[in-house]
N, C-alpha and C positions, 0 to 999 in steps of 0.2 A: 326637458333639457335638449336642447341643439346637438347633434354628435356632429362633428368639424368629421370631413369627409377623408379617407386616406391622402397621407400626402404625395403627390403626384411627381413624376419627372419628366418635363414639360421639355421640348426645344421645341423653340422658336425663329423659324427660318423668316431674315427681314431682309429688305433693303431699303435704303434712304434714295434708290435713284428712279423712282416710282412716281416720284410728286409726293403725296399726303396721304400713303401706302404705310409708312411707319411709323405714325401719331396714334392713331387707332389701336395698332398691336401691342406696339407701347404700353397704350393706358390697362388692357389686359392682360400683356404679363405684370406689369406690377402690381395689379390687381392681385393677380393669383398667388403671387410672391410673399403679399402681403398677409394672404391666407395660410402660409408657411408651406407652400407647392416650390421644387426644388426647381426654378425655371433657369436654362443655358438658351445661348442666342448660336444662332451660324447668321454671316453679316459682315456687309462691306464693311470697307473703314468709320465709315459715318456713324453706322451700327453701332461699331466697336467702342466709339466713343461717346456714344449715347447710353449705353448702359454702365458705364463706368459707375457712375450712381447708387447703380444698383448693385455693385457688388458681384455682377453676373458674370459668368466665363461668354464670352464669345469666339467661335470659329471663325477664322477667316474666309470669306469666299475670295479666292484667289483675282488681282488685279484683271487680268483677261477677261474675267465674268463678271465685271461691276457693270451692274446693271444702268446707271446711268451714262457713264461711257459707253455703252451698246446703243441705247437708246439716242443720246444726243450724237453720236459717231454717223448714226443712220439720217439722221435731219439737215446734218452740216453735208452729208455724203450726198445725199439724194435730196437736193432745194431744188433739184428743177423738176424734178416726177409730181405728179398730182398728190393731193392729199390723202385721197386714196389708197393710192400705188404706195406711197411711204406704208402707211399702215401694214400693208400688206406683207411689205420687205421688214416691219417690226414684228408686225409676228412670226413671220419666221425665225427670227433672230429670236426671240421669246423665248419659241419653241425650242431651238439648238442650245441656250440658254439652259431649259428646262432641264433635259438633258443631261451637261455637265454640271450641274448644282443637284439635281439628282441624286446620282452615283453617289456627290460626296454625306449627300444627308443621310442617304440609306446607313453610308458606314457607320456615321455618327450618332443616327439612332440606335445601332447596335452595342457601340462601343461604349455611348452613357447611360444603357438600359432605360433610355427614356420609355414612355408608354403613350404619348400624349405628342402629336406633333402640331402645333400651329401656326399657322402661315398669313401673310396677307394675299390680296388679290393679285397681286403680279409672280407669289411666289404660287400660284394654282398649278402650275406645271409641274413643277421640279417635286412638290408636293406629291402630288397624284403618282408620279410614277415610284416616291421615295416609298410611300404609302403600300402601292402592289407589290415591291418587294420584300417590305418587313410585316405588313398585314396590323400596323400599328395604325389606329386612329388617326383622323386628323381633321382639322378645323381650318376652315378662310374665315379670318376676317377683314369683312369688305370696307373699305374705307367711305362706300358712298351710297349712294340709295342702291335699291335692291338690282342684282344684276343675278339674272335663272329666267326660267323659263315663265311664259306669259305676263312678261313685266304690265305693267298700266301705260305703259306706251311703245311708239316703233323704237329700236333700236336707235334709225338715224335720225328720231326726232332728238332725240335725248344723250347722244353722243358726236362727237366732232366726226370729220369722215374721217381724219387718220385713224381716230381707234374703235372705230366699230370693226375692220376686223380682227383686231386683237381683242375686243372682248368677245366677240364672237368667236374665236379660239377657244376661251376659258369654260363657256356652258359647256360641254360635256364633261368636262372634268368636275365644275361646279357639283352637279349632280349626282357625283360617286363620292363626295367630299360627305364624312358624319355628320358635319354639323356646317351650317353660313350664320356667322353673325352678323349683321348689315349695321353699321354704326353710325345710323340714322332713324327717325322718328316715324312712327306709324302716320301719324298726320302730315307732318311734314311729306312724305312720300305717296301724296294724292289719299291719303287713305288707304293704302292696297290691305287689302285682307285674304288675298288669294295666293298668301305663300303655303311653299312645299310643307312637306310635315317635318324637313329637316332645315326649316331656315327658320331663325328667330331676329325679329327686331330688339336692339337693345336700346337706342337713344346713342345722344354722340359721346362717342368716345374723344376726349379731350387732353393732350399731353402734350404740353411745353420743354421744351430741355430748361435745365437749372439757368437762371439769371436776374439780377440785380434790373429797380427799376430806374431809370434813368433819374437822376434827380431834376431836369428840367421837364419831366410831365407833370410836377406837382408845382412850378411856377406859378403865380396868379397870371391869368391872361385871359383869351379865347379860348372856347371848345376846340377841340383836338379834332383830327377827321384822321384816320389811319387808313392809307391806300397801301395794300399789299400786291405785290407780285407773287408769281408761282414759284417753289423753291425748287423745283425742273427746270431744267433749261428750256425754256420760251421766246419767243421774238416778241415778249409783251412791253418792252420799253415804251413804245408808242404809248399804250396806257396811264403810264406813271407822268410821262409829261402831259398828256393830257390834261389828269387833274391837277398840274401840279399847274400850269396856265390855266387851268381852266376856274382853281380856286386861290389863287392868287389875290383879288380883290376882294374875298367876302371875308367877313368877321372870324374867321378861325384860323388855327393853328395845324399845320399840315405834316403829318410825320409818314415817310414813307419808308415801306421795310422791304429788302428786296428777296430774300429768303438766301443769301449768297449765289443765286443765279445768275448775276450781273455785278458787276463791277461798282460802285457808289458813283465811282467819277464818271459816269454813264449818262445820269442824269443834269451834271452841270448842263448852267447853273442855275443855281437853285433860288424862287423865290423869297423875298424876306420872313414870309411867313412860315417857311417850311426846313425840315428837317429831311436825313436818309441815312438810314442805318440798312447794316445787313440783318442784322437781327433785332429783335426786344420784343419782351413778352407783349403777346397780344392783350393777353385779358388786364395787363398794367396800362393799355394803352385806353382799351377799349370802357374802362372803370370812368375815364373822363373823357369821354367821346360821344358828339352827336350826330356823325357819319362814317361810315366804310364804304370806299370804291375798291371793287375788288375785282380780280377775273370769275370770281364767281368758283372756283375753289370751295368742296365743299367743307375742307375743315374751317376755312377760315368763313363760312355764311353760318355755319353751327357755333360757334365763337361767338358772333356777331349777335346770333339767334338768343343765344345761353344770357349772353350780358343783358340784353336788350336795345339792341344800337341798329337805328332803320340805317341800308345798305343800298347805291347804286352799284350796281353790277353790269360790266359790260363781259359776256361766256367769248371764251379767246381759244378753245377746244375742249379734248379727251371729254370729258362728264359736264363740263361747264355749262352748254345748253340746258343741261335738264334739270342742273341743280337753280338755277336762274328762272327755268319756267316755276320750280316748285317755289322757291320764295315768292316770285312777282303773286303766284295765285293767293297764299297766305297774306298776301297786303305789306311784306316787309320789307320788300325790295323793290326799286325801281329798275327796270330793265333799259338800258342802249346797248341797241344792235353794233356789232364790231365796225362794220361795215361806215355806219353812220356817226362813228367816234370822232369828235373835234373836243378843242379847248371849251368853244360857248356850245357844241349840247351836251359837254357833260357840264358846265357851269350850271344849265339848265336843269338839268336832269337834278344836279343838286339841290338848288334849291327849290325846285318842286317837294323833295321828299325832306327836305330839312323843314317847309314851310307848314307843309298838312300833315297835320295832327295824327291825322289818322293811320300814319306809317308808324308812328312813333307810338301809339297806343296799342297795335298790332303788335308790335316788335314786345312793350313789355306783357302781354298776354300770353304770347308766347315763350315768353323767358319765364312769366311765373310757372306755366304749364312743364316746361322742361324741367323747373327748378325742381319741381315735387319729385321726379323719378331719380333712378342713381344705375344711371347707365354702367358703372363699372362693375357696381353688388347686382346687374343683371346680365354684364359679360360673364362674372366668374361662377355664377351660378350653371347656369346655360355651358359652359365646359367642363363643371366639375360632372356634372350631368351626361357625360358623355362615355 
């Protein structure tokens, strides 16, 4: 007989202004929730209304510290400093971040007798220090392939330059953290086999907010191509007209989602074949789809991966490089450089990888190979273990 392990009281320190920082933690607390572990959230507004769902209390992290106003406040601030130099001025903001979200976690560890604190990767700060003052546990989980020490590649092969020094911030904290779940795949991630004794791969963590499918995806018509934007604030417009001229003339039906980063009326106008939502489930999308142009976003190439849908991917920063090398090597994705992005090469680049078999053979071997594991009965496993 299985004995269900003590039930646990989990807070879960999130933010929605990270990028694709709080899909992952997502699918792990409700995992563990599901195990009947008493999980609270502390969490901007976007948090807040992301776990409604679930029934979950959330704390406010107070406006001043929303993490994506920090974030985007420092790229609108500083457009004329190198890529670099931004970085550098975000991790420090990070850091002072850290900080004040900190303090207020400690309290609140205290105050709901949690035992159990889990974080994602941008909440590694505020964590680390909540951590040394209540002596309570606590867990990162990473949104993307493996980020610690002797990764399988350089830092700046694998990261944009704005945030290699902000993840280069986070290793030493990483390292004093009990446990890193990486919510990414052993294969997918070069093979690496040379993690710590306190990192585990689980497979991708996968979590949607509640929503209805569109009833014009189930139209007769053309396959669908779903071109997403970063739900961060990015200067990736360029990309979505890209594909959106660039597949204008081929046999399919083009939906584009912007993650509410951008504005809809951003992209007028729109070709006859195409659609823009801010939102709609991907895997609705992706169910009748024989392409995704993406920034290379690694929830949305795991998606992509999961369903079985070959993927051109033009990497536009933070992790996108490296998660675009990892696909292009497994054969699922066709890669264009940012640099080299027009209408006709990514027309090209489409129908390269729409035409050979062999992208599309990849993508479902790889979707059977994920299909067999269950990344989330290995997230909650791996924290109850903690």
């Amino acid at each position: 007989m299985t004995t269900l392990p003590a039930h646990r009281r989990i807070l879960a320190l999130a933010t929605a202004g990270a990028g694709g920082d709080l899909q992952p933690l997502m699918a792990a607390a409700i995992g563990m929730q599901q195990r009947g572990h008493r999980v609270s959230f502390m969490g901007d507004d976007a948090v807040a209304r992301a776990v409604v769902p679930m029934g979950a209390a959330c704390a406010p992290i107070p406006p001043n510290l929303d993490m994506g106003r920090i974030i985007g406040g420092v790229f609108r601030r500083l457009a004329d400093l190198s890529l670099d130099e931004q970085g550098r001025v975000v991790a420090d903001e990070v850091a002072q971040w850290s900080h004040g979200v900190g303090s207020l976690v400690s309290t609140l560890l205290h105050d709901e007798g949690a035992d159990l604190l889990v974080t994602s990767l941008f909440g590694t700060g505020a964590a680390d220090i909540a951590a040394a003052a209540t002596a309570i546990p606590w867990v990162v989980v990473n949104s993307t392939f493996y980020v610690g020490p002797n990764p399988p590649r350089p830092l700046g092969d694998d990261f944009g330059p704005r945030a290699v020094p902000i993840v280069r911030s986070f290793l030493p904290m990483i390292d004093r953290a009990s446990m890193v779940l990486h919510a990414t795949d052993q294969v997918f991630d070069f093979d690496n086999a040379a993690l710590p004794a306190n990192h585990r791969y689980v497979g991708p963590l996968i979590w949607e907010p509640d929503g209805s499918s569109p009833t014009y995806l189930g139209e007769p018509g053309d396959p669908w191509v779903l071109v997403t934007l970063s739900t961060q604030l990015e200067d990736d417009v360029p990309l979505a007209r890209a594909a959106l001229e660039g597949l204008a003339s081929l046999p399919v039906r083009v939906l584009v989602t912007t993650g509410g980063s951008h504005p809809i009326e951003s992209l007028d106008p729109l070709p006859r074949n195409a659609r823009a939502e801010e939102y709609v489930s991907h895997a609705a999308v992706l169910n009748r789809s024989c392409l995704v142009v993406s920034h290379a976003g690694h929830g949305s190439v795991m998606k992509a991966m999961w369903h079985g849908v070959p993927m051109v991917l033009v990497p536009w920063g933070r992790d996108q490089p490296g998660v675009a090398a990892r696909a292009q090597r497994l054969g699922v994705a066709g890669v264009l450089v940012r640099d080299e992005l027009r209408s006709d090469t990514l027309e090209a680049a489409a129908r390269q990888v729409m035409d050979d078999p062999r992208y599309r053979d990849a993508c479902r071997g790889h979707s059977e190979r994920l299909r067999r594991t269950d990344p989330i009965a290995a997230a909650v496993a791996a924290l109850e273990s903690v």
